[in-house]
PATI-93756 format. One record per residue (C-alpha): residue number from 0; residue in three letters; x, y, z. Coordinates in nm, 3 decimals, decimal comma. Example, Ala and Ser with C-alpha at 12.3 -4.5 7.8 and 13.67 -1.06 7.14 Angstrom:
BEGIN
- 0	ala	1,230	-0,450	0,780;
- 1	ser	1,367	-0,106	0,714;
***
This chain:
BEGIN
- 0	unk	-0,567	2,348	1,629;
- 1	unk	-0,274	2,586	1,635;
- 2	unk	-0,241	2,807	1,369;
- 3	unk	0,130	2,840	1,236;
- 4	unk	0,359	3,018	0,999;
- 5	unk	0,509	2,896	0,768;
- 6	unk	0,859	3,013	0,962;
- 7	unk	0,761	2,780	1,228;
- 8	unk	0,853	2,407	1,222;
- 9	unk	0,712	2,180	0,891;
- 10	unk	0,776	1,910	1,049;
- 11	unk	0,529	1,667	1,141;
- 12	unk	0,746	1,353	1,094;
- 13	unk	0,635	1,058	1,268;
- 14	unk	0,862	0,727	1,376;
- 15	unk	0,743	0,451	1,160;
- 16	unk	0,754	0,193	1,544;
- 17	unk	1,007	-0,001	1,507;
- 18	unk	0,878	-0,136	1,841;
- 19	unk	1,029	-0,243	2,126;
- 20	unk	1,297	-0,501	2,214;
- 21	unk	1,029	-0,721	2,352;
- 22	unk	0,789	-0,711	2,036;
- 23	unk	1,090	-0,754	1,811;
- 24	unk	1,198	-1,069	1,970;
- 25	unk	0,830	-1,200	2,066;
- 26	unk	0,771	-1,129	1,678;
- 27	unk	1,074	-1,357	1,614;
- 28	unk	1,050	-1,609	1,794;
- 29	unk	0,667	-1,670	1,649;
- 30	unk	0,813	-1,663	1,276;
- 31	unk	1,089	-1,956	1,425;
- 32	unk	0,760	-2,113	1,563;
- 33	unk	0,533	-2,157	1,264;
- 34	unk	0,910	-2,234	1,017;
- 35	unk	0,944	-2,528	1,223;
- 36	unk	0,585	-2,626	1,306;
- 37	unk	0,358	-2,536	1,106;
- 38	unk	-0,021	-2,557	1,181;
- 39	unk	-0,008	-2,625	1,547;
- 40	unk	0,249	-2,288	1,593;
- 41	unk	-0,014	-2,075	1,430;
- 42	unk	-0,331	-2,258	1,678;
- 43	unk	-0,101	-2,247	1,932;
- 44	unk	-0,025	-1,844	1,914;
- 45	unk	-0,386	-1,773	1,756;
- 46	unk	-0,516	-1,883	2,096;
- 47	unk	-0,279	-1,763	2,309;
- 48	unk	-0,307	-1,362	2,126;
- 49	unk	-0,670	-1,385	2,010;
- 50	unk	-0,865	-1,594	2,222;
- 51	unk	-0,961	-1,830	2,029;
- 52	unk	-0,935	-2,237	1,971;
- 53	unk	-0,911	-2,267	1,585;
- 54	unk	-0,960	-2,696	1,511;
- 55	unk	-0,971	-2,596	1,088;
- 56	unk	-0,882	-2,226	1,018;
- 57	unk	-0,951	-2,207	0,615;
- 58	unk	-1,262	-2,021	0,564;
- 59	unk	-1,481	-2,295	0,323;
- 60	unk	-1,795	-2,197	0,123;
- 61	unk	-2,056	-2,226	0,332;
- 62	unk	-1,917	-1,978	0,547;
- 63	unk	-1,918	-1,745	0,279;
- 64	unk	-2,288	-1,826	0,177;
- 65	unk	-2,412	-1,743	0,507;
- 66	unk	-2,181	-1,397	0,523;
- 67	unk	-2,386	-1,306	0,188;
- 68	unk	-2,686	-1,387	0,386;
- 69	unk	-2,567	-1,152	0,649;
- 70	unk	-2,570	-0,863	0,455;
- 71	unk	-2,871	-0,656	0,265;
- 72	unk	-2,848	-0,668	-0,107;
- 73	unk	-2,783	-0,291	-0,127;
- 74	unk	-2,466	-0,333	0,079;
- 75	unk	-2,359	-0,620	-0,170;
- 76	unk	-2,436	-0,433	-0,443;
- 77	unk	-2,226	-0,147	-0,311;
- 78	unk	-1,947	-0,359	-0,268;
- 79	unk	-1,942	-0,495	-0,590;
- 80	unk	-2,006	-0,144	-0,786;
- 81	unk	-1,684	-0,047	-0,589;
- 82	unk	-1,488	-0,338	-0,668;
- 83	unk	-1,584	-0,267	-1,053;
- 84	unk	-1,489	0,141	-1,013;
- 85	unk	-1,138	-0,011	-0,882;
- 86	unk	-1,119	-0,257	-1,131;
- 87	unk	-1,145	-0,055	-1,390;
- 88	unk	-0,929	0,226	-1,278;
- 89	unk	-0,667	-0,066	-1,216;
- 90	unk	-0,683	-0,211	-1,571;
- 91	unk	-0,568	0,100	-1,719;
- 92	unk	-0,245	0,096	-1,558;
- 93	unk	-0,127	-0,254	-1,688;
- 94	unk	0,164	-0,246	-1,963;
- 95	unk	0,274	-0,472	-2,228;
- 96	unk	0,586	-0,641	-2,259;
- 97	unk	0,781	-0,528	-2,555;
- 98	unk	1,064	-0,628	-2,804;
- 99	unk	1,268	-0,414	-3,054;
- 100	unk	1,425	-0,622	-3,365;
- 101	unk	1,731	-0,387	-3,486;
- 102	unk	1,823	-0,465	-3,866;
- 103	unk	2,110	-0,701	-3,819;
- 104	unk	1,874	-0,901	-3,608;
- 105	unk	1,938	-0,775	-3,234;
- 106	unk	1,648	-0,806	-3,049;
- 107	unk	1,637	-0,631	-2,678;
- 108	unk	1,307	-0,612	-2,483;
- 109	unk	1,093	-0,674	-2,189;
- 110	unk	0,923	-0,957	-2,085;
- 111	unk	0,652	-0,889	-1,774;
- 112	unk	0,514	-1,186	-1,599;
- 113	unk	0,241	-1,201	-1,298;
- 114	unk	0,369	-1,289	-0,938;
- 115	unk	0,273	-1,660	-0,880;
- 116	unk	0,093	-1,593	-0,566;
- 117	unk	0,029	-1,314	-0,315;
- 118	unk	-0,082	-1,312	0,021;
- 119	unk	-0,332	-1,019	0,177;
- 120	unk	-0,375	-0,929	0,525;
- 121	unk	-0,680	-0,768	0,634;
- 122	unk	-0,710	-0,640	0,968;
- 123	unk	-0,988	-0,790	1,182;
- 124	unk	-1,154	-0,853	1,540;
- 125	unk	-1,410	-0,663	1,583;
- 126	unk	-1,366	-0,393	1,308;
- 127	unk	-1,457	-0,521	0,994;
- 128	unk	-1,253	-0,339	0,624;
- 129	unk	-1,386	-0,465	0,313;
- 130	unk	-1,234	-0,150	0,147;
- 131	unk	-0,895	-0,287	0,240;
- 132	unk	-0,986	-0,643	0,101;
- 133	unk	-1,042	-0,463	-0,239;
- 134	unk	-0,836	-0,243	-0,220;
- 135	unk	-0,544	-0,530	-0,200;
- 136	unk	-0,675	-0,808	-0,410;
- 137	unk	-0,839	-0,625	-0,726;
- 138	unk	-0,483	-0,480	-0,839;
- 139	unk	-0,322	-0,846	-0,822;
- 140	unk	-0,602	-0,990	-0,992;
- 141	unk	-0,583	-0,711	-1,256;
- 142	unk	-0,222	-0,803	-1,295;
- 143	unk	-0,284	-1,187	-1,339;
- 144	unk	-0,181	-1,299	-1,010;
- 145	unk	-0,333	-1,642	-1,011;
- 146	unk	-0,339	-1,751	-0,676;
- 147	unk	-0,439	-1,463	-0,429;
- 148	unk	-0,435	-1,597	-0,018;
- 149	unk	-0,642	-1,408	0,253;
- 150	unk	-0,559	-1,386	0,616;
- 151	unk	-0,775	-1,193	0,888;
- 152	unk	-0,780	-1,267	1,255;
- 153	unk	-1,177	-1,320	1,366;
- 154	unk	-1,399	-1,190	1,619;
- 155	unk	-1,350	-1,293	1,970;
- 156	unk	-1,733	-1,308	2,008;
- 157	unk	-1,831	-1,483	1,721;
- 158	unk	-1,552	-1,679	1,612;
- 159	unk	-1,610	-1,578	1,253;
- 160	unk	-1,454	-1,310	1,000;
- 161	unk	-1,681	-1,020	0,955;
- 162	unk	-1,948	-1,082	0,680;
- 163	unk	-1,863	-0,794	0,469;
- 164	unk	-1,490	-0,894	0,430;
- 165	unk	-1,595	-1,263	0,341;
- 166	unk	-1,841	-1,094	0,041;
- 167	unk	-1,557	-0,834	-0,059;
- 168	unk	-1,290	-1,129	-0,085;
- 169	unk	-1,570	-1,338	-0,309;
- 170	unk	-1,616	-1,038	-0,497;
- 171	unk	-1,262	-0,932	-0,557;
- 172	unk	-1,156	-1,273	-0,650;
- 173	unk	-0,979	-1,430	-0,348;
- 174	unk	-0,872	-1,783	-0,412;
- 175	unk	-0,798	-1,923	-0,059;
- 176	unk	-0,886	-1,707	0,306;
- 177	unk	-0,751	-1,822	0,654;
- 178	unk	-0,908	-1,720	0,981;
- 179	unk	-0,602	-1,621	1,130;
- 180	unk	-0,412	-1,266	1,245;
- 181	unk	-0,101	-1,177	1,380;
- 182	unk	0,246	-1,240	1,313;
- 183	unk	0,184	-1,634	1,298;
- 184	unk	-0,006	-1,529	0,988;
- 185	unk	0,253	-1,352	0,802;
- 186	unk	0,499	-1,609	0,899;
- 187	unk	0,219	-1,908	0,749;
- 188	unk	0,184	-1,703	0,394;
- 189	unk	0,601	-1,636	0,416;
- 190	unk	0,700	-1,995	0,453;
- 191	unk	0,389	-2,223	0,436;
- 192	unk	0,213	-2,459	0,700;
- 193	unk	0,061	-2,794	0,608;
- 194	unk	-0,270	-2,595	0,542;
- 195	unk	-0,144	-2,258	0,372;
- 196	unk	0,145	-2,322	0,074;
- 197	unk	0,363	-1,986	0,078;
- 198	unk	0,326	-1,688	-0,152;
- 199	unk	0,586	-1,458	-0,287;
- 200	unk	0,366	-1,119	-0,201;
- 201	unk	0,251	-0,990	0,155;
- 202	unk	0,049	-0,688	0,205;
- 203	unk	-0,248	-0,532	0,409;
- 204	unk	-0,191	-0,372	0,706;
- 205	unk	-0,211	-0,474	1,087;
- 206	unk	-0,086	-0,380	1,396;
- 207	unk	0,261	-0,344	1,539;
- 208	unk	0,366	-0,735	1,567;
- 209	unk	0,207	-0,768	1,173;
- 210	unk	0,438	-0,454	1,060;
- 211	unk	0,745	-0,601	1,245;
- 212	unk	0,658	-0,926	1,085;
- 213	unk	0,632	-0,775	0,770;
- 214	unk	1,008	-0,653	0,783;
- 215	unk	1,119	-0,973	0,957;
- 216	unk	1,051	-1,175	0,635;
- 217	unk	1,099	-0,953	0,379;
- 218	unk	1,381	-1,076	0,168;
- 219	unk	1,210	-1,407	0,152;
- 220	unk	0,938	-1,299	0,055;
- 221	unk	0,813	-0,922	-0,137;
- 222	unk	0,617	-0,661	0,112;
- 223	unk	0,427	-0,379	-0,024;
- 224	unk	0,542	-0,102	0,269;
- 225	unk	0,531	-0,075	0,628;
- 226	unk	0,290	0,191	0,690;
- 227	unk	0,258	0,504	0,937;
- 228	unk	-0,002	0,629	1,066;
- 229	unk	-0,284	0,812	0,828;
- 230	unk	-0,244	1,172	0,736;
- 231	unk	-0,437	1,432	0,526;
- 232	unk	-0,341	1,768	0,366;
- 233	unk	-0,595	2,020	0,244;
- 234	unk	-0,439	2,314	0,020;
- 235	unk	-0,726	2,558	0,062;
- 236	unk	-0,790	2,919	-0,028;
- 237	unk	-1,085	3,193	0,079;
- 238	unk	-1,367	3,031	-0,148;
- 239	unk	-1,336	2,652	0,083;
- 240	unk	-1,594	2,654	0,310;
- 241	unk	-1,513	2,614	0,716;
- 242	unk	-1,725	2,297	0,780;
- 243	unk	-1,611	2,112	0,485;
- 244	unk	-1,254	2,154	0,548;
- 245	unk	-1,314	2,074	0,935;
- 246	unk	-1,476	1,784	0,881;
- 247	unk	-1,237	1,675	0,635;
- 248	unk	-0,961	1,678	0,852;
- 249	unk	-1,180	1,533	1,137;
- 250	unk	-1,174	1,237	0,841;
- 251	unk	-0,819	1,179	0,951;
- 252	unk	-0,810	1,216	1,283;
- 253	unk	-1,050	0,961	1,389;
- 254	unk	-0,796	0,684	1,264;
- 255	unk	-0,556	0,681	1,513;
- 256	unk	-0,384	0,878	1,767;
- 257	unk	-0,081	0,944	1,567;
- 258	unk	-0,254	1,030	1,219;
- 259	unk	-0,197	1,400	1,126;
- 260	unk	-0,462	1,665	0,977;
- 261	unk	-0,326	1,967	0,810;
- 262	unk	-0,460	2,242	0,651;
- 263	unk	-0,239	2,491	0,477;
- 264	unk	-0,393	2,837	0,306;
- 265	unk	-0,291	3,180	0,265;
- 266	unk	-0,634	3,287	0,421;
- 267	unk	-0,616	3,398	0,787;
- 268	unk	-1,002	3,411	0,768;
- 269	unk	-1,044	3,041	0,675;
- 270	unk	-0,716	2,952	0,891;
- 271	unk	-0,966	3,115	1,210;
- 272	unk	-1,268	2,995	1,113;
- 273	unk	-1,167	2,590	1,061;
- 274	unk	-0,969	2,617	1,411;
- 275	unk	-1,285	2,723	1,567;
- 276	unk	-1,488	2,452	1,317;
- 277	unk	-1,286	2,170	1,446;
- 278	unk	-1,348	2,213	1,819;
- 279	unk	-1,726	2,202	1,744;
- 280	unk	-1,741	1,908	1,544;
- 281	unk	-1,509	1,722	1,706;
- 282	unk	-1,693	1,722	2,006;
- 283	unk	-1,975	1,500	1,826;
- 284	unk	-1,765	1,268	1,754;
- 285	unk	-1,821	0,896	1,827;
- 286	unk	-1,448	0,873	1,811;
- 287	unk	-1,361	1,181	2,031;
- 288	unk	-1,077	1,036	2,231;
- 289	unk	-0,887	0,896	1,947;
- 290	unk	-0,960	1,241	1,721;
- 291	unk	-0,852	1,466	1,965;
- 292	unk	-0,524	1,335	2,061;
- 293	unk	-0,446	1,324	1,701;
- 294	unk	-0,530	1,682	1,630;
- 295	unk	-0,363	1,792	1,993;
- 296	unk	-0,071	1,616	1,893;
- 297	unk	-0,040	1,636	1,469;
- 298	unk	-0,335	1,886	1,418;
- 299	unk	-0,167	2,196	1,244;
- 300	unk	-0,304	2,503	1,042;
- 301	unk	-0,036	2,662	0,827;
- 302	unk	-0,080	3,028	0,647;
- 303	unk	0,133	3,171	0,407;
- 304	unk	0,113	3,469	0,194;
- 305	unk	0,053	3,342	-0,148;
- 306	unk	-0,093	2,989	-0,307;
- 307	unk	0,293	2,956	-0,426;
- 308	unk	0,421	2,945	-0,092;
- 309	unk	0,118	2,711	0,035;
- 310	unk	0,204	2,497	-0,239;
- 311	unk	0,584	2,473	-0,149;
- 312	unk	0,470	2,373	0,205;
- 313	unk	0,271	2,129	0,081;
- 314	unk	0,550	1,938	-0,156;
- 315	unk	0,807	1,937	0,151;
- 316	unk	0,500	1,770	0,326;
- 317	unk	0,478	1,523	0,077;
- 318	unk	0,133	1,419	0,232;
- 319	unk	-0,024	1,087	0,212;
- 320	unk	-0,373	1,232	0,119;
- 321	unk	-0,401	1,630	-0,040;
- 322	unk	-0,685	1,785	-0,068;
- 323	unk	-0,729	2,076	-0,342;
- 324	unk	-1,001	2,324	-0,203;
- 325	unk	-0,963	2,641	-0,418;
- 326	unk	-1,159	2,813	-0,693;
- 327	unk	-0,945	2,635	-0,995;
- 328	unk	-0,790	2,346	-0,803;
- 329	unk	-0,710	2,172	-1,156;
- 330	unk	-0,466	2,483	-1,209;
- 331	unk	-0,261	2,386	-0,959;
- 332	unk	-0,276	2,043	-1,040;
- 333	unk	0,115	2,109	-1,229;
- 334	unk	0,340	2,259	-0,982;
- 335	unk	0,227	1,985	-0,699;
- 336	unk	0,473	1,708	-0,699;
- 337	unk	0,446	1,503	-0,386;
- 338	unk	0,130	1,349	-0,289;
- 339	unk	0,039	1,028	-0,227;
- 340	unk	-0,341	1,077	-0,392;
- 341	unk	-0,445	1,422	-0,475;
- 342	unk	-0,849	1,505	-0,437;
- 343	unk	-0,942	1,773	-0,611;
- 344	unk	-1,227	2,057	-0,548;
- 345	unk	-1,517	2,064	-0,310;
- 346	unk	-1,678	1,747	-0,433;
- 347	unk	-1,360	1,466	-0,436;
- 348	unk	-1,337	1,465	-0,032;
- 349	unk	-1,077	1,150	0,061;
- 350	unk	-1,335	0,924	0,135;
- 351	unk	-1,438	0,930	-0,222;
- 352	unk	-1,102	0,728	-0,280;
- 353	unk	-1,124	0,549	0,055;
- 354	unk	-1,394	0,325	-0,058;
- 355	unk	-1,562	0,426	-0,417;
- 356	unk	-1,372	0,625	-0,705;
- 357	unk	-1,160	0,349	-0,799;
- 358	unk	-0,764	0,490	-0,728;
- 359	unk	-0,602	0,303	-0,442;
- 360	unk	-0,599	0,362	-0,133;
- 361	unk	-0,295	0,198	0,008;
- 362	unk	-0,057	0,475	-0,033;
- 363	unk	0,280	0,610	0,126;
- 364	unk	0,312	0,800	0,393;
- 365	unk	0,488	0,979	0,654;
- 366	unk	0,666	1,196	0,385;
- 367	unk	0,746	0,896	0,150;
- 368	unk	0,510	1,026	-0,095;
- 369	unk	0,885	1,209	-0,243;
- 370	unk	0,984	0,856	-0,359;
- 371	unk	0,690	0,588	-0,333;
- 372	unk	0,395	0,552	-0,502;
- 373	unk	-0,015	0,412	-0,425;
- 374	unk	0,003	0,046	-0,471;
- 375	unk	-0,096	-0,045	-0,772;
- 376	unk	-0,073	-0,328	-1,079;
- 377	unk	0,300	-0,331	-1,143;
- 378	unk	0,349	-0,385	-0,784;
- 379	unk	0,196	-0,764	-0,831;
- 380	unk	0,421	-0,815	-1,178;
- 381	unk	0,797	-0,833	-1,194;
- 382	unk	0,973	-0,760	-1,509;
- 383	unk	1,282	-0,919	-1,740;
- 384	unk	1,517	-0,816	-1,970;
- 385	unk	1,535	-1,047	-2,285;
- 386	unk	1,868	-0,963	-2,487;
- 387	unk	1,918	-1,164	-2,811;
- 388	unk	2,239	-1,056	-2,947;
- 389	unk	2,293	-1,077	-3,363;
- 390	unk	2,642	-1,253	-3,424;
- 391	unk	2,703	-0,932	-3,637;
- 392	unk	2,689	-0,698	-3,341;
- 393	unk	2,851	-0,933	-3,084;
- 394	unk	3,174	-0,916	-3,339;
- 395	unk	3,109	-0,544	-3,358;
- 396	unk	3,140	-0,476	-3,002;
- 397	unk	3,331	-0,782	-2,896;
- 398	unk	3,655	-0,562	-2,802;
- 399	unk	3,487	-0,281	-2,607;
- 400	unk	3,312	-0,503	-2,370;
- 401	unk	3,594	-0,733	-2,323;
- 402	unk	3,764	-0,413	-2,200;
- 403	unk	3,525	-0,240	-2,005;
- 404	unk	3,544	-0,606	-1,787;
- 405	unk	3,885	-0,581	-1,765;
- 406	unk	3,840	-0,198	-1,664;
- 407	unk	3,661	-0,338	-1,353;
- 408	unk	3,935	-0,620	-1,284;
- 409	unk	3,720	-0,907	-1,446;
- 410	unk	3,940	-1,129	-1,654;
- 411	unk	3,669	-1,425	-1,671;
- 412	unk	3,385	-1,135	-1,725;
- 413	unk	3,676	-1,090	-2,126;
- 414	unk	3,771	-1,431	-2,129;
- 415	unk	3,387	-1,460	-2,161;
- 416	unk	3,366	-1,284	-2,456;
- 417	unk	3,699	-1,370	-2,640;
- 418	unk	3,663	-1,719	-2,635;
- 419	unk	3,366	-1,688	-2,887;
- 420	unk	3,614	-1,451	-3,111;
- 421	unk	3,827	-1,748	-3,080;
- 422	unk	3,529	-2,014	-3,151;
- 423	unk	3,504	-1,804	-3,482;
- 424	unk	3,811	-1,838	-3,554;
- 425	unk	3,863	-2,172	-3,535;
- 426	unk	3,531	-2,209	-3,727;
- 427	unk	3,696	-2,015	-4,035;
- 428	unk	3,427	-1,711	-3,961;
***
């Protein structure tokens, strides 16, 4: 890994693909497809991109019997001791809608109500991410979403959706799952099919045609984000130890080509020693190809002089993932401001919140972490305003907002208002 200063370059900004031409208008003309015919557009493209002949694609309960006979019952157990940590963490962010009654009767407030329905897409084939099935679901189930749609594109050699996905879904509270991928899926939850009825909520993540999908029908329907590549940021000082920090950035790298590992300290020692660190383990790894390129390519080591400074690198990084490996990491807890999830001290390594601790782990990246936050509860609930106005207070104010209309050039916006004054009136008010 090269080892910087903090006068070099920062950035580490990757394109969020757009993709090409091509993709853009193959990934149109599917949506176009599956709007005007339904089922056969999505068996039609699910055997033309995947391989596979689909006569019934909804998953039905025998198929999810035999995936729980698939797996040991300490996996399943696992799974569903997860799926409570996330839960829980989850319930703690839902609010309350509210109401304020003023003394001449004027009532304001909020009023929050559950999405309807929300579709989740899990990647598939021949990888298999129960983590991103709870991850999804549990927060929309938290939030009262009552009808929650999975879609995941199955293996080529067994025709089936991975067991462990099937028993996460089960567990997390799925109501409906589809055995389809691609961008014929997200166009089937955006607009409907004579098998799947549309939702108002996509998210999950997939490839390039499910992310240009994803943008293609947003606007008729809600997305959660449209996702870079991973990335991790460790924040380290003299006391973090070589290996650990190595192999947490190795954590990283083994996604994908384009994730990024940094490590930023204002210890040449450890800056030496984790360069070195890397090499060695990386060379074990099963993923060695795909780790490599990503720390030849986004792999950086930053030292600075002080903490301070480190700390100012890492809140123009704005990381998706920060690690906090110094002696009193909850000290520094304050002055960091962007971070999609921060892990703190030797023993809250990012897998922790991959799979287990209960915080999300759909979370912004590529910098976004400045403006966007994990996904979360209030991202399946959509709020409104409830305004009851007293007749004493509309009387009150009548004249000012009959002229702050008019101070925008909107007669009918006054005419609005007066005509109640003139109601009154008439009325002998």
């Amino acid at each position: 890994m090269d080892i910087l200063k903090v006068t070099d370059d920062l950035s580490i900004k990757r394109s969020i693909d757009g993709g090409t031409e091509e993709q853009r208008q193959t990934v149109k003309e599917i949506i176009a497809a599956v709007r005007q015919e339904g089922d056969q557009a999505v068996i039609r493209y699910t055997e033309k991109f995947d391989g596979i002949l689909l006569d019934d694609y909804q998953v039905k309960d025998a198929d999810i019997d035999q995936a729980y006979q698939e797996l040991s019952k300490e996996t399943i157990s696992i799974i569903k001791e997860a799926a409570e940590n996330i839960k829980n963490y989850h319930q703690k962010q839902l609010q309350n809608s509210w109401m304020t009654t003023e003394e001449d009767g004027t009532l304001l407030g909020q009023k929050i109500t559950a999405l309807d329905s929300v579709g989740v897409y899990v990647p598939g084939g021949k990888a298999a991410y129960p983590s991103s099935v709870l991850m999804n679901v549990l927060p929309a189930k938290v939030a009262g979403v009552e009808r929650i749609v999975m879609v995941s594109p199955v293996d080529r050699q067994t025709g089936k959706i991975p067991a462990a996905v099937l028993v996460a879904a089960n567990i997390a509270g799925v109501t409906d799952i589809y055995k389809v991928g691609g961008a014929q899926a997200v166009a089937a939850l955006a607009y409907g099919t004579e098998t799947i009825a549309p939702v108002d909520k996509i998210t999950g993540p997939g490839n390039i045609y499910v992310a240009l999908a994803k943008r293609e029908v947003y606007g008729d329907v809600d997305i959660d984000m449209i996702a870079g590549p991973s990335e991790i940021a460790i924040l380290a000082d003299d006391s973090a130890l070589p290996t650990e920090v190595a192999a947490d950035l190795l954590s990283q790298a083994e996604h994908d080509e384009m994730a990024c590992s940094i490590l930023v300290t204002n210890s040449e020692k450890l800056a030496n020693e984790v360069a070195i660190e890397v090499e060695e383990q990386l060379a074990t790894l099963p993923k060695y190809d795909i780790a490599s390129q990503s720390i030849k390519q986004f792999g950086r080591i930053y030292v600075t002089e002080t903490i301070e400074e480190a700390i100012a690198v890492i809140n123009t990084i704005a990381p998706e993932h920060l690690e906090v490996l110094t002696a009193h990491p909850l000290a520094l807890l304050g002055a960091i401001r962007h971070a999609g999830a921060i892990f703190l001290g030797r023993y809250s390594p990012e897998p922790v919140g991959d799979y287990f601790a209960g915080p999300n782990h759909v979370l912004p990246t590529n910098g976004t972490a400045r403006f966007s936050s994990p996904l979360n509860v209030d991202d399946f609930r959509k709020k409104s305003s409830i305004i009851y106005y007293s007749e004493s207070r509309f009387t009150a104010n009548a004249g000012k907002i009959a002229s702050f209309a008019r101070l925008e050039g909107l007669e009918a916006h006054a005419r609005a208002i007066e005509k109640r004054l003139q109601s009154e009136r008439k009325e002998g008010k």
